[in-house]
C-alpha positions in Angstrom: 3.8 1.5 9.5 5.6 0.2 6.6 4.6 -0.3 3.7 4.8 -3.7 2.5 2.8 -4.3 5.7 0.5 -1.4 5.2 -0.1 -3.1 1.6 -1.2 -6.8 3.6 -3.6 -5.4 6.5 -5.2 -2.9 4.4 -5.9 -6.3 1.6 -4.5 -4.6 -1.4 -1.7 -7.0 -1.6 -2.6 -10.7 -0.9 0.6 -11.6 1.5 3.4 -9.6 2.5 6.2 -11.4 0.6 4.2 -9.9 -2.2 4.0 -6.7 -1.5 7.5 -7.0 -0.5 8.5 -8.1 -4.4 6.2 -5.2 -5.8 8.5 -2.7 -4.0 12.1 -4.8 -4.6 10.5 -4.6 -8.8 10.1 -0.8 -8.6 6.2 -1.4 -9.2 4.7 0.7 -6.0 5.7 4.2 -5.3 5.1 6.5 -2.6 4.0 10.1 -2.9 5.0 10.4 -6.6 9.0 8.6 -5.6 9.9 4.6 -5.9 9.2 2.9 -2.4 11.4 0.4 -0.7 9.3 -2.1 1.4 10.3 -0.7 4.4 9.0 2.9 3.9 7.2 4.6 6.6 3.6 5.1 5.3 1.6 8.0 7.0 -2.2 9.4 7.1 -2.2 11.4 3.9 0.3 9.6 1.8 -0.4 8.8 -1.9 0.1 5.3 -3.1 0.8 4.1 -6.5 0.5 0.7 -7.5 1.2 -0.8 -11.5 -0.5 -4.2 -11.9 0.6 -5.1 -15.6 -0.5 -2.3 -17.6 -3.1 -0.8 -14.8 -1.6 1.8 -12.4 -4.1 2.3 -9.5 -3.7 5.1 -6.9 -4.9 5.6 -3.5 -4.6 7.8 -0.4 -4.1 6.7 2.7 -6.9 7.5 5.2 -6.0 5.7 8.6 -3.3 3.0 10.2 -4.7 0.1 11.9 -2.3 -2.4 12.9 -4.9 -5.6 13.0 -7.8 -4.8 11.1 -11.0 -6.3 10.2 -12.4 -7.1 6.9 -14.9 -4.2 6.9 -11.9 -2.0 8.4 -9.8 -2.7 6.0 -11.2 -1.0 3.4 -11.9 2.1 5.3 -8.0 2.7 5.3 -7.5 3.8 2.1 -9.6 5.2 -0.9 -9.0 5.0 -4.6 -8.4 8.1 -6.3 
């Protein structure tokens, strides 16, 4: 899945276009490296988000393509 949309379904992001800009501004990275929005995400991955001064981190636990609320946050978990 890529990430941008990874970012939307699993509700860390608000909306896509958003996670979209994140990427473009160099603030998300992917296992340690900058991310493009279209980078494949994958069970196991480490994500690295800077919101202003706060850099939160999170592994990747499952895909799911529509999930619920409740699902959602069973994707990923903070580290």
């Amino acid at each position: 899945m890529r990430l941008d949309k990874f970012l939307k379904v699993s509700r860390i992001i608000k909306r896509r276009t958003l996670a979209n800009e994140a990427c473009d501004k160099g603030h998300v990275s992917l296992n340690g490296k900058l991310a493009k929005a279209s980078s494949e995400v994958k069970i196991g991955d480490t994500i690295s988000i800077r919101f202003g001064e706060k850099l939160t981190t999170l592994k990747v636990n499952s895909i799911l393509e529509n999930p619920k609320k409740d699902e959602s946050m069973q994707m990923y978990e903070l580290q």
